[in-house]
Backbone as a ProteinNet text record, in pm:
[ID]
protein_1_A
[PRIMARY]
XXXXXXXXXXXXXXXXXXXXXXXXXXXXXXXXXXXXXXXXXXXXXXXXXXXXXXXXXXXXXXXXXXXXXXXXXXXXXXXXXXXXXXXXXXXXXXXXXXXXXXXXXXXXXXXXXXXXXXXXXXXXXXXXXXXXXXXXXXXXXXXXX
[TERTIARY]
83	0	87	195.5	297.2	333.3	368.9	392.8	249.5	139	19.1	7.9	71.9	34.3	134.2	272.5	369.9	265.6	223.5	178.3	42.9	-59.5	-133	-67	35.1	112.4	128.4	195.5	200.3	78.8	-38.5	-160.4	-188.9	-183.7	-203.4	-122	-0.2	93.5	50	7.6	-67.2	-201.6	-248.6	-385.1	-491.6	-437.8	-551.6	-653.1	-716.5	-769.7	-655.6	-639.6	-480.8	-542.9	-542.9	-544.7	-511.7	-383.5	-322.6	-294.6	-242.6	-311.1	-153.8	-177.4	-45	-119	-49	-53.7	54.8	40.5	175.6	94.8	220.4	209.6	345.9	283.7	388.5	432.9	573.5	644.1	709.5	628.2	696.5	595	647.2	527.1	568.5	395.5	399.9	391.5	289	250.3	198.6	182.8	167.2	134.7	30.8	-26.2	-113.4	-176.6	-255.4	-371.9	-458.8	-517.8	-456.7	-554.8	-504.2	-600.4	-733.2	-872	-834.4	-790.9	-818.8	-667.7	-568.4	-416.2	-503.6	-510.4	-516	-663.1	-742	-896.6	-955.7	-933.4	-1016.3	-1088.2	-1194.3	-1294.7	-1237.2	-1194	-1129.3	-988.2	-906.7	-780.6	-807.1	-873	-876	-726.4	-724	-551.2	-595.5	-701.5	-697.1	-693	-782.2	-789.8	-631.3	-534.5	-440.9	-355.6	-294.2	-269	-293.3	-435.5	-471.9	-445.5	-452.3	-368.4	-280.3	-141.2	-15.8	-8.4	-46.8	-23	-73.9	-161.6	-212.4	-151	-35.5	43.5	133.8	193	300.7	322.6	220.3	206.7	172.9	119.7	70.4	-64	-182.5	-313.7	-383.5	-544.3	-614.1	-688.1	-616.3	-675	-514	-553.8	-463	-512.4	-523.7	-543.4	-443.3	-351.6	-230.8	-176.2	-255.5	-174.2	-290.9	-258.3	-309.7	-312.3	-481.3	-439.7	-444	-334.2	-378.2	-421.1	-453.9	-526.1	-595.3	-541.3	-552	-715.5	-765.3	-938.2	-1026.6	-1147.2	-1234.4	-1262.7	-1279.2	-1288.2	-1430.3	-1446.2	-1574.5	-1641.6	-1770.5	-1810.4	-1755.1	-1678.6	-1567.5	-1505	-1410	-1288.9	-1324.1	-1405	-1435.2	-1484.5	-1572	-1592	-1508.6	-1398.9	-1250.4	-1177.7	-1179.7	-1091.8	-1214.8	-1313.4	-1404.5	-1353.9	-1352.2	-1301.3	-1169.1	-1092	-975.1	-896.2	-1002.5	-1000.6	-886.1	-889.8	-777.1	-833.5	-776.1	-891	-885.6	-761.7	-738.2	-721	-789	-776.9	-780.5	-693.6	-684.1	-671.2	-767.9	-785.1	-812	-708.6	-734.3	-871.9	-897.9	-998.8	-1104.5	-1218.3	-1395	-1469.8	-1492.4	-1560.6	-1727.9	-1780.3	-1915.7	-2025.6	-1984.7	-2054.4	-2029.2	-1931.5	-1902.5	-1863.7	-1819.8	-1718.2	-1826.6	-1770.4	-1833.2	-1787.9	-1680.9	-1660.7	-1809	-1805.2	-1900.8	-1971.2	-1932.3	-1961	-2076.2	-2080.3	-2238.6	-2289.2	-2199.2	-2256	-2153.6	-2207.5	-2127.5	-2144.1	-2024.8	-2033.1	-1909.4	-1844.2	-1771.4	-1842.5	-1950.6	-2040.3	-2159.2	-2121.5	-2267.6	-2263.8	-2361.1	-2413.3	-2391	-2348.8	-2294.6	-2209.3	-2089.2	-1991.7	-1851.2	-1743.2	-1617.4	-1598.8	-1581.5	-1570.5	-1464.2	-1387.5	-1251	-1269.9	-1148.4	-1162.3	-1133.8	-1184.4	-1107.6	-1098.5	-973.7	-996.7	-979.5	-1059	-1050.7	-995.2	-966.3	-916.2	-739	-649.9	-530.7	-461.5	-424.7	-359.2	-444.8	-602.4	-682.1	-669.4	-561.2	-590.2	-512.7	-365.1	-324.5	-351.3	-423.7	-503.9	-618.2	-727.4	-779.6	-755.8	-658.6	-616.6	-528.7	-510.7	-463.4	-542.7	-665.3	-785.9	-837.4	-884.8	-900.9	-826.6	-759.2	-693	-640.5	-674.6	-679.5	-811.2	-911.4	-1019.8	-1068.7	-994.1	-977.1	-953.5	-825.7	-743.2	-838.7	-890.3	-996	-1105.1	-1166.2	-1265.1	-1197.8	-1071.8	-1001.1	-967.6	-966	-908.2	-1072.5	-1176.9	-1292.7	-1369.3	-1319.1	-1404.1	-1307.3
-119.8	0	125.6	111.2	243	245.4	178.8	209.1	273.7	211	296	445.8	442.9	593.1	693	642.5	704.4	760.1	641	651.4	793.5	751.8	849.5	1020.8	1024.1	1129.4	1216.5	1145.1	1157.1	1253.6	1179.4	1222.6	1337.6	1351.5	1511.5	1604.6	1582.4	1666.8	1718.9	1674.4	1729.6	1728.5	1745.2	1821.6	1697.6	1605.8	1477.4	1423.5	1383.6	1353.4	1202	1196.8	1129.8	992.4	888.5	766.1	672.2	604	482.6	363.1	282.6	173.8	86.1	-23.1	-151.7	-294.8	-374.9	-477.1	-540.1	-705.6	-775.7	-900.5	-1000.2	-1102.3	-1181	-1261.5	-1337.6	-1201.5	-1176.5	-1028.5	-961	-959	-852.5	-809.1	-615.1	-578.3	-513.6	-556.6	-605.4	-446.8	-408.6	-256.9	-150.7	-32.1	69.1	186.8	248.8	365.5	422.8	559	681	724.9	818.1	857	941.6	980.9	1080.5	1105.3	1121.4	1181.6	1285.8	1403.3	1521.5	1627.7	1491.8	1546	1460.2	1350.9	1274.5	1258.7	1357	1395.1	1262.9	1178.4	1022.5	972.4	964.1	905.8	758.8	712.2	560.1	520.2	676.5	688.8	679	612.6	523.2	501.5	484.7	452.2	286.7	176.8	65.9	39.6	131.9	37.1	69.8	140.3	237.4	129.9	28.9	-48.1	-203.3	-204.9	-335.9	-337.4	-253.9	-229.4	-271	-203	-211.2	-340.5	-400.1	-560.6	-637.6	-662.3	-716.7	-728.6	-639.3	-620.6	-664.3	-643.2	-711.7	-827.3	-908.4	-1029.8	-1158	-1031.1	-1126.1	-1200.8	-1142.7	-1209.2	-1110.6	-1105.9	-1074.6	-1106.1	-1246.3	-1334.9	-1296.4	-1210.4	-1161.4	-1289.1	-1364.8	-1469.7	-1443.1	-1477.9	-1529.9	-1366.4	-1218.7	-1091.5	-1052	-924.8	-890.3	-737.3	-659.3	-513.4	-423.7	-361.5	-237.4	-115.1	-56	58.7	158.3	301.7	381.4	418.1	405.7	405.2	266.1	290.8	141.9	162.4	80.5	36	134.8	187.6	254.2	142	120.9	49.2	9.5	122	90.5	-3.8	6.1	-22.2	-154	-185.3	-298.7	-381.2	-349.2	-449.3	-504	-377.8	-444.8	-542.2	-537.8	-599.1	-762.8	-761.8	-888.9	-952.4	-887.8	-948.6	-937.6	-895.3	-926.5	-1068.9	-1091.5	-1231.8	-1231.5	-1074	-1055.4	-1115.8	-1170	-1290.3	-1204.1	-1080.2	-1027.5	-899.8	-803.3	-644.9	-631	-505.3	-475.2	-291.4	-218.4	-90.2	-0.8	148.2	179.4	242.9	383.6	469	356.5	418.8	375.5	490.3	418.9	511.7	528.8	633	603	638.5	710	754.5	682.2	609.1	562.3	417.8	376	303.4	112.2	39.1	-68.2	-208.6	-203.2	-336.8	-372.4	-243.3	-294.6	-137.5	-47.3	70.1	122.2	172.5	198.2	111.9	0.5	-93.5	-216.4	-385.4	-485.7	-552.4	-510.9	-554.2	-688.8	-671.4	-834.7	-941.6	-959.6	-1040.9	-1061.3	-1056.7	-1109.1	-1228.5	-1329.2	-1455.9	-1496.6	-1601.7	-1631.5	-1537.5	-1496	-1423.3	-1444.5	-1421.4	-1376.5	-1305.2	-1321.8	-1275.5	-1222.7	-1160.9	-1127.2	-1122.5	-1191	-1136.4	-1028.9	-922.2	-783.2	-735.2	-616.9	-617.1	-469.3	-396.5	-238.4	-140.8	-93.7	31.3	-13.8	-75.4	-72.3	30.5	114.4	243.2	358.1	350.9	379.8	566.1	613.5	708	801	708.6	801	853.6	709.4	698.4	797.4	848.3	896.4	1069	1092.9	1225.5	1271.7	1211.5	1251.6	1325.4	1233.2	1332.7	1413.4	1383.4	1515.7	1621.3	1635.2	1746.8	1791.8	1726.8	1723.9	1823.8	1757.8	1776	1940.8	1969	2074.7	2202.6	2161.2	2262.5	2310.6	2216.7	2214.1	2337.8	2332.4	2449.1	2509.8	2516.2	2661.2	2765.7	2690	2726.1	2804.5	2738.5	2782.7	2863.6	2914	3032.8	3141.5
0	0	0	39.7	53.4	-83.5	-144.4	-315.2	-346.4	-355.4	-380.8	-348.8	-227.2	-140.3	-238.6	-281.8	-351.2	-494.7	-581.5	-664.9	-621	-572.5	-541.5	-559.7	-481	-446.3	-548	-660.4	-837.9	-864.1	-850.9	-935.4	-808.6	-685.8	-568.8	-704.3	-696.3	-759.3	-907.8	-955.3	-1142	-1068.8	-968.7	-943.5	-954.9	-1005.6	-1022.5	-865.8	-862.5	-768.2	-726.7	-579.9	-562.5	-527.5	-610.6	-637.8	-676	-626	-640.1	-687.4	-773.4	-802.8	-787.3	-741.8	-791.2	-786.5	-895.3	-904.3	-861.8	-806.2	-729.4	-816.5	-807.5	-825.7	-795.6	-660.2	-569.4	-500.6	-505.5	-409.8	-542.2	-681.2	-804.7	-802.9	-833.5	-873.8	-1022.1	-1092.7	-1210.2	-1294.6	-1208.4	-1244.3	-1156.5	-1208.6	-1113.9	-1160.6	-1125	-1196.3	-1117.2	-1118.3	-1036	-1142.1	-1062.5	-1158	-1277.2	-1381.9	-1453.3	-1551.3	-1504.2	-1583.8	-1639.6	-1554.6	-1595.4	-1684.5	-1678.4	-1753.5	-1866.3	-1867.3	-2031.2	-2060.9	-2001.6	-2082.2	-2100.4	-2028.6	-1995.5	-1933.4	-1924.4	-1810.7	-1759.7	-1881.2	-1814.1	-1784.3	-1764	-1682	-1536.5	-1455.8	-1342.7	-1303.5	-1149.7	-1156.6	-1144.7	-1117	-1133.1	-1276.7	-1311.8	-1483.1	-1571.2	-1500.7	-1573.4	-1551.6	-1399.4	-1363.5	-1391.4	-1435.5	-1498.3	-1647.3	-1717.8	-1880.5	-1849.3	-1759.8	-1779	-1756.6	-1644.8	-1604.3	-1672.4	-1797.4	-1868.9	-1977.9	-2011.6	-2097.9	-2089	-1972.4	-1902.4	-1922.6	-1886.4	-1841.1	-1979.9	-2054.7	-2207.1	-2200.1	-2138.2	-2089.2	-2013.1	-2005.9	-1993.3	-1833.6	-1783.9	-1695.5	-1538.7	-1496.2	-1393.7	-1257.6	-1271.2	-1161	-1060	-1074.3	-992.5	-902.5	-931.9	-880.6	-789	-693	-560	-659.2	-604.4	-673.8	-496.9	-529.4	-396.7	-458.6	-383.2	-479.2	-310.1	-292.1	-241.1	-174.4	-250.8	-306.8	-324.2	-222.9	-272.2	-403.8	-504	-645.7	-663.7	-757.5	-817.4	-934.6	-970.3	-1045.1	-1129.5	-1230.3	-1373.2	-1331.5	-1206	-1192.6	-1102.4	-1020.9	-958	-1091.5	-1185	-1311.3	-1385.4	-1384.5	-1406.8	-1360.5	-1211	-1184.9	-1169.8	-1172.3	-1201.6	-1318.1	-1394.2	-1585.9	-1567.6	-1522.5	-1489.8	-1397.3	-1337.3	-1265.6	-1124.7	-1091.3	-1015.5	-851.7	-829.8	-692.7	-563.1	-543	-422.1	-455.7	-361.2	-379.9	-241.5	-158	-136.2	-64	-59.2	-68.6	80.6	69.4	169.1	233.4	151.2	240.9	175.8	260.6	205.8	80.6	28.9	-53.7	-30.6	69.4	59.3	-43.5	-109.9	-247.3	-375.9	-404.3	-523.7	-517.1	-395.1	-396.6	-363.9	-487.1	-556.7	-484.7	-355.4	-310.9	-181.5	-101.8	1.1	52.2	7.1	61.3	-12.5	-126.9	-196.8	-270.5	-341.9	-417.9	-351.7	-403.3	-352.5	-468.5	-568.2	-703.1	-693.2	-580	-580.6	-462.8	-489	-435	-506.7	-636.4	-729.5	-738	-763.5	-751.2	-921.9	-917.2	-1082.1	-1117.1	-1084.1	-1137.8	-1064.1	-1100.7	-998.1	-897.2	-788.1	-671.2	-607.6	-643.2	-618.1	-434.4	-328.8	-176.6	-139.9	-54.5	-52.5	83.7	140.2	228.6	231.4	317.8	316.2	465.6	440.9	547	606.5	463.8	447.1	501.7	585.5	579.6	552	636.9	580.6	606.1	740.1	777.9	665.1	624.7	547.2	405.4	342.6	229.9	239.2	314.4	302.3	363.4	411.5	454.8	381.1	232.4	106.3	42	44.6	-31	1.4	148.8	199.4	206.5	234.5	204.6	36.5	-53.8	-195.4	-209.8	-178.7	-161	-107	4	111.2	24.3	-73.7	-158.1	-247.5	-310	-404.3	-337.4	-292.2	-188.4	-170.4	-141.5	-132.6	-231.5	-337.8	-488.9	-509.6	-557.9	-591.2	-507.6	-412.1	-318.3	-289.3
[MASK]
+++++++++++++++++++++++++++++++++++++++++++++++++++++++++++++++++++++++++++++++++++++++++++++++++++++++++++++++++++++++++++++++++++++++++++++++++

């Protein structure tokens, strides 16, 4: 999660909303990426889905079985569907997301019945993970008033 928190850090710094992403598999990590919606004008620059490209590439397959994703942020619908079709079996994430966030907090999109279930576990480093954004967040209201 501290590589995540680094990564996050990245996307505070270009103004992105600061969100984390790594993939492991065994103790390598495969890939690693942050957000970056609002530098590369992408709705699906996600730092999971940015992270699941790279490792998918990496790796030569589509079927990430065998890797762990950490990721700063509980998964948002995009990015939790991702990592379902991705077949990634373990996630890991710090803050809660109560508005968006797709593992257990507004939706429980890795617990559908007939589908992949990835295991997950939340509030990783949750104080520092989420007192990133906030105060991301903070700046943000400061800037616009």
């Amino acid at each position: 999660m501290s590589l995540a928190l680094k990564e996050a850090q990245k996307a505070y710094d270009l103004g992105e909303v600061p969100v984390g992403a790594v993939v492991v598999k065994g103790d390598e990590v495969i890939a690693t990426a942050y957000n970056r919606r609002e530098t590369g004008k992408n709705a699906l620059y996600h730092a999971e889905t940015e992270a699941i490209f790279k490792a998918c590439e990496r790796l030569g397959g589509w079927r990430l079985w065998e890797c762990t994703l950490y990721v700063t942020l509980e998964p948002c619908p995009m990015c939790a569907g991702a990592i379902v079709n991705a077949r990634i079996p373990e996630v890991h994430f710090g803050a809660y997301d109560d508005k968006n966030g797709a593992c257990c907090s507004a939706l429980h999109l890795f617990n559908m019945e007939n589908n992949f279930q990835p295991k997950f576990t939340g509030g990783v480093m949750e104080e520092e993970c989420s007192s990133l954004i906030k105060e991301f967040f903070k700046n943000m209201r400061k800037k616009k008033s």
